[in-house]
Structures are given as C-alpha cells and as structure tokens.
PAMARDO-319577 format. One record per residue (C-alpha): x, y, z. Coordinates in steps of 0.2 Angstrom, whole numbers, plus 5000, padded with zeros to 4 digits. Each point is the difference from the previous one (the first is absolute). Layout:
// residues N
XYZ...
This chain:
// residues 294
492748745166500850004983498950134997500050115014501950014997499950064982498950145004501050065016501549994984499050094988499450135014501950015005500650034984498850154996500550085015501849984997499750094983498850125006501550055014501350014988499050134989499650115014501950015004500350034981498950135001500950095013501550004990499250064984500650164990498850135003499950034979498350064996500050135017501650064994499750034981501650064989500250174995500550004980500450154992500150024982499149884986501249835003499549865013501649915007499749815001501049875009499949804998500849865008499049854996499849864988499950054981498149945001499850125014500550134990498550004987498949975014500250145008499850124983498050015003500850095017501150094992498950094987498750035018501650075010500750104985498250114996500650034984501950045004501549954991500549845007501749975005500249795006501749955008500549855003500749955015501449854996500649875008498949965013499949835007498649874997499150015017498449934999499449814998500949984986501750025003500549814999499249984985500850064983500150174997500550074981500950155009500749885013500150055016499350164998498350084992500850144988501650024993500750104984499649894988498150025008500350204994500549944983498549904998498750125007500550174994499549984982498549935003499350135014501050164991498649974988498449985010499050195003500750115013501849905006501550124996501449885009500349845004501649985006500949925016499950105015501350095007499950165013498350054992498750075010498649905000498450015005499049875001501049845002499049854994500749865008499550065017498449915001501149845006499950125019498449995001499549815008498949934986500149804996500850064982499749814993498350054999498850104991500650124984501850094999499150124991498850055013501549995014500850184994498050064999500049965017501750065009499550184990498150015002499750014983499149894987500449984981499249934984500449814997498549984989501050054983501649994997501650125007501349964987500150024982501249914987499849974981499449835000501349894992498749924983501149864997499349915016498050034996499949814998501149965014499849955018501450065011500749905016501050075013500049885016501650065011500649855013499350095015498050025001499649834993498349915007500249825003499349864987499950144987500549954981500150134986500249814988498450014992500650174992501149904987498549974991499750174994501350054986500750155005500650005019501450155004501249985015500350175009501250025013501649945006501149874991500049875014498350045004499649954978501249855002498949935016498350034989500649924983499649835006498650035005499350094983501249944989499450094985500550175010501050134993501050135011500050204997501450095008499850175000501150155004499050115013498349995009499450134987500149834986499549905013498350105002499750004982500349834996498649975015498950144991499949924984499649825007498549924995500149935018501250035015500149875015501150015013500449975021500350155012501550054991500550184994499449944979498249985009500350165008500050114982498849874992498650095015500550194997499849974980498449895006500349894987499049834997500949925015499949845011500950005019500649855007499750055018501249945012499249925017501050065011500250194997498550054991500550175000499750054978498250034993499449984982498950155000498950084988499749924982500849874993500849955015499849825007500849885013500549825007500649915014499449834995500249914983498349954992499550175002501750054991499749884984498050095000500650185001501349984986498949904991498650145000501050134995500849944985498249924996499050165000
C-alpha cells in the first residue's frame, strides 16, 4: 500500500508541475517573435539580478550584442525574491544597489566591447536580462548561464573564458577561499585546508571571521572593487568556492577552480577546463589534493 501511494504522490506531483508550466507559458513574453529594433552601433542592456547573475549572463551578452557597443544598466534595488530571501544577502534585502555599480563598473568598463556600466535610469533598453524569471522554468536547476541562452534563442561559448583581468602574481602559490553563508552543503569541512601554507580568504568580513576557525592559518584579502577581486582570483594557484558571486568570476576567467555544489539548488556549472565540483566531502579532499599534486 505504502507503495502504491508513493507513486500516486510522485505521479501527482509531476503533473502539478507539468500544469504550472503550461500556464507559465501562457503568460510568457513573446521575446524572440518580437525581436528589438536597434539602431546605430550601441546595444542597451538592463539587469536586475544577483551580482553572480551578472557575469553569467556576459556569454549572452556578447551573442545579443553581434559586435555592438554594449551599454549594461543596472537596475537597483530590487528585492530578493527567490529562495533565498531568508537567508543572508550581502546587498540585504535586495539583489543590486549603488555600491554593486561601484564595484562592477571598473571591472566590466575594461572587458572588449562594454562602453557603460552605470545604473539605470530612463534608458531605452533593449533587451532586458532579468526577464527570463517569466518564463516557468524550475530556476534551482540546471545552469544560470544557459537560462539567458534559453529565454533568447541563442547559445554562447562557455568552453573558454569571457572575462579578462591581469592576473594578480602575488597569489600564484595561493589557494583562494570564498564560502558565503548561503549555498553551503551539509557535512562539508574546508579544515583539512590548514595544512597547505598559504590559504587566502575572499570575501565578506563576517563571512572571513566564521571561516578562520576553521583554517586557522587563513589570511583575509579585502579588496576595493570586483575588478581586484577578479584578479586576485586570476593569479591563484588554486580558487575554491560555494555558489557565491567569487565562484561566479573564478568560471568566466576559467581558472584552476573547485565548486562546492550546493544540494538544493544546483543551478552553477564548472564548465570547460580546469573546472571541477563537489557536494560530498572525500571527493572534495581528492580534488584539492589532485590539483595541487600535479
């Protein structure tokens, strides 16, 4: 009987979901029929999302864009709305704010073909990034990458790396940490680390001051904007890090890079070289132990 009931559940539940998407689909923006008209040599971006969602939708971008100047325009202040909104967010309660424009600006103003990157005021956009949350996709799932690939009917290179940075050379003997207190997988412990000499911390202070127990012998690096950030990553000897935005540039500069996967929202890909992943923790000590042994 026991069993009979489970699959009457399980057949239930697939066709709950199954409804749900249908109706989604009814409600979905008509994007690809209706294509923007751009005129001149400049592509006008928006973005609502997290910062991590912001590098994962450059491959997109660069597709959309054809060659254009890109103009990206963050949209601020918008509030957390997904699953995460009861865990702690470094914007707070919402996904972007000026402080996120600070940060980013210096870092994309230097990548090929972006000409602004400001926040968004009563520019005329044309393609609006975030819009893929309308269409009724399980977005715990899968790659945030492909999600834009799929609102727009488009695909992208994720084999090599879309973002550029001088690597920072005092960090080629380094492994760099970044763990942020949401997307953490159970029974997961980054302890064994202390036994390598040089272990760098990267990310928020409380985030650094709930690791250092753990890794005693780790150091913090603060840094002044995202485009630091990506080249204190770029010069590691080895970048490990949860689903959090560090992670995020480690897989655009495909650097030597380990993914702690988190088990309820596998929704980041370690793609391409270099690229490895974890949700369980002998297979953690293995990878880390490869990759500094090679």
């Amino acid at each position: 009987m026991q069993k009979i009931l489970f699959n009457w559940k399980r057949e239930f539940d697939v066709n709950q979901k199954l409804s749900r998407f249908l109706r989604g689909l009814e409600k979905a923006p008509a994007i690809v029929s209706n294509p923007p008209v751009i005129e001149g040599d400049e592509v006008n971006f928006s973005h609502s999302g997290h910062t991590g969602d912001v590098i994962y939708s450059m491959p997109a971008i660069y597709s959309l864009a054809k060659g254009r100047k890109i103009n990206l325009y963050l949209r601020l202040h918008q509030p957390v709305t997904d699953f995460t909104k009861n865990m702690r967010h470094p914007n707070g309660n919402v996904m972007l704010n000026e402080k996120s424009v600070k940060m980013f600006a210096p870092l994309l103003l230097q990548q090929k073909g972006f000409n602004k990157c400001q926040a968004l005021a009563n520019e005329q956009i044309h393609y609006d990034l975030s819009i893929f949350k309308a269409f009724p996709f399980d977005y715990r799932m899968g790659s945030i990458t492909r999600y834009f690939f799929l609102t727009f009917g488009i695909s992208g290179d994720l084999w090599n790396p879309w973002l550029q940075v001088a690597p920072n050379t005092t960090f080629n003997d380094t492994i760099v940490v970044a763990r942020s207190s949401r997307y953490r997988s159970p029974k997961i412990d980054y302890g064994f680390l202390q036994k390598y000499p040089k272990v760098v911390f990267v990310g928020l202070p409380d985030e650094y001051e709930n690791m250092k127990p753990i890794i005693p012998n780790m150091e913090y690096k603060p840094v002044a904007d995202f485009l630091e950030l990506a080249s204190v990553i770029a010069g590691s000897k080895l970048f490990i890090g949860n689903q959090s935005f560090p992670f995020a540039l480690a897989e655009a500069l495909k650097v030597k890079r380990v993914l702690e996967v988190f088990y309820q929202s596998p929704n980041v890909m370690a793609e391409g070289p270099n690229g490895y992943a974890f949700c369980y923790q002998p297979q953690f000590e293995k990878i880390v132990s490869d990759l500094l042994n090679r």
